[in-house]
C-alpha positions in Angstrom: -81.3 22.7 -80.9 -79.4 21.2 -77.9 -81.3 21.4 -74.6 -78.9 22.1 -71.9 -77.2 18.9 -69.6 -78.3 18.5 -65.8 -76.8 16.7 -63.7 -78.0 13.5 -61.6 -77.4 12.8 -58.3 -79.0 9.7 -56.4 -78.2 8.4 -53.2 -79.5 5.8 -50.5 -79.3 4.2 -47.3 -80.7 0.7 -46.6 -82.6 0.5 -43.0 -83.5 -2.8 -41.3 -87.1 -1.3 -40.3 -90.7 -0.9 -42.6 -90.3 2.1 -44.7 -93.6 3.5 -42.6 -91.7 3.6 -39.5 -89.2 5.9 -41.2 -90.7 7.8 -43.2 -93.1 8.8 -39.8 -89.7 10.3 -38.5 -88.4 11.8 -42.0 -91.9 12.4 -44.2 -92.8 16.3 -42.2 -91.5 18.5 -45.2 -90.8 20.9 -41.8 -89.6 18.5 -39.9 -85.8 17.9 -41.7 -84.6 19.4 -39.0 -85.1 17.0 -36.5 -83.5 14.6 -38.1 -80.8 16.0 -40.7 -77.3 17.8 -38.4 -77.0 20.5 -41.2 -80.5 22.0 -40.9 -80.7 24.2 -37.6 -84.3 25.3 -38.1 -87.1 24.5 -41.0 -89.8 26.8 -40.9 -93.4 26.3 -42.9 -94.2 29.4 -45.1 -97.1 29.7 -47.9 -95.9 31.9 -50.5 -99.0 32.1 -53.3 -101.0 29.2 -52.0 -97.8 27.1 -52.6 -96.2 25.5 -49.2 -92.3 26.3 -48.8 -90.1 26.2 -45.8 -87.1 28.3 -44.9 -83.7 26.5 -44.3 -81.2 27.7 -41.9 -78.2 25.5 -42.3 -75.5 25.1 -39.6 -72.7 27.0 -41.3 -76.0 30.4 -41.5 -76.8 29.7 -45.0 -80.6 30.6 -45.9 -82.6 28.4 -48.6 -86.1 28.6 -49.8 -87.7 25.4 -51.2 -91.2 24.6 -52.6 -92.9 21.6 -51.6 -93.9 20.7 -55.7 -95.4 16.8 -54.5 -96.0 14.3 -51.9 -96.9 11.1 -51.8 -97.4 8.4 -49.3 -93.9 7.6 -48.8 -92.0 10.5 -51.0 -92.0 14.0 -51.4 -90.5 16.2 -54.0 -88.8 19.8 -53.6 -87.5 22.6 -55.5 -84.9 25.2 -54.2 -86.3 28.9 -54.8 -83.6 30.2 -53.4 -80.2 29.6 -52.0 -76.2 30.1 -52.1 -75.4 27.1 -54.3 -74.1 27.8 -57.5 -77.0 25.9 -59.4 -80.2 26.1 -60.8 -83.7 24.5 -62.3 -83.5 21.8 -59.1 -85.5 19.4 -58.7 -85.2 16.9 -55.9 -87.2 13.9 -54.1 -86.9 11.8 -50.5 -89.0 8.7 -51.0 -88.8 5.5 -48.7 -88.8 1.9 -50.5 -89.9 -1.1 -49.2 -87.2 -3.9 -49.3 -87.0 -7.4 -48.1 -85.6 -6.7 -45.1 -86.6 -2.8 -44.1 -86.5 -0.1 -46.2 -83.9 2.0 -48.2 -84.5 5.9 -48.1 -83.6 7.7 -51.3 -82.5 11.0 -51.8 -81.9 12.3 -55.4 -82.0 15.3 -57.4 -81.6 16.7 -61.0 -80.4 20.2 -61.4 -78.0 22.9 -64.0 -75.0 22.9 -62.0 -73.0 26.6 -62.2 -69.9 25.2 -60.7 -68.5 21.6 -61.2 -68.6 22.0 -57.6 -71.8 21.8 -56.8 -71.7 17.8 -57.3 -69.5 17.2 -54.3 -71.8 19.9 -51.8 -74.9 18.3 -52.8 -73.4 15.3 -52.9 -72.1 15.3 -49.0 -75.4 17.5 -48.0 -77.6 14.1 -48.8 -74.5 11.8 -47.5 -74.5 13.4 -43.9 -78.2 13.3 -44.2 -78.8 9.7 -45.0 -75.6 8.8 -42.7 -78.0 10.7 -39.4 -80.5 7.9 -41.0 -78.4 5.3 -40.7 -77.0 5.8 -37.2 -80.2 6.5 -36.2 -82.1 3.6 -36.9 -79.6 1.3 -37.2 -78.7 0.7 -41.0 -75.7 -1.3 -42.3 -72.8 0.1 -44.6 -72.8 3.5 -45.3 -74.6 5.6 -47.7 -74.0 5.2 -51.3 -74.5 7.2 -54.6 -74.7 7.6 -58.1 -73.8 10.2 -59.9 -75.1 11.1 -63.9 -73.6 14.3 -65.4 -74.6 16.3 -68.6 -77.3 14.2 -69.0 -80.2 15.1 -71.8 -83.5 16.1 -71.2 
């Protein structure tokens, strides 16, 4: 039996600053708000002992993610529930040491229920990371990579 393809998305932004300086302003799961021009308000929730927070986006979209692992420098997420055409996500925002700073990562695997979903996702990360960038500084702008119909 052929397990269904996901798609992969990864994208990053190199910062000349130590990945713990970063991820102080962009490691609150709640605090995505502060820092990414999309998200109006993030809101903390525990929903059977597991923590979420409730996403109001700037054009009055409503998402629910699940906090599913954190780490010093990462954590990962799952969207509950949402307007994208897309299911069984998975995502992570981790910080990397580098020579010179840090880059932040941003990636995700997910079923995609439109081919459209790439390019929302996509430029949801890209204005995120590109806040980062003109934030603290960063050269260049943010770049991707993309994986589709990958296996299992």
């Amino acid at each position: 039996m052929t397990e269904p393809s996901r798609n992969r998305l990864q994208l990053w932004v190199s910062l000349p600053h130590p990945p713990e300086a970063v991820w102080a302003a962009i490691g609150d799961f709640a605090g995505i708000a502060r820092w990414h021009p999309e998200i109006v308000s993030a809101e903390l929730v525990e929903i059977d002992g597991d923590t979420h927070r409730h996403l109001r986006l700037a054009d009055g979209a409503l998402v629910l993610e699940r906090l599913s692992e954190t780490g010093d420098l990462h954590y990962s997420y799952e969207i509950v529930e949402g307007t994208l055409p897309l299911s069984d996500h998975r995502a992570t925002l981790s910080c990397v040491a580098e020579d010179d700073g840090c880059h932040v990562f941003w990636s995700a695997v997910f079923e995609p229920g439109d081919p459209a979903v790439d390019d929302i996702v996509e430029g949801f990360y890209r204005i995120g990371l590109e806040a980062l960038r003109a934030r603290f500084g960063g050269r260049g702008r943010a770049a991707a990579r993309r994986a589709g119909a990958t296996r299992r």
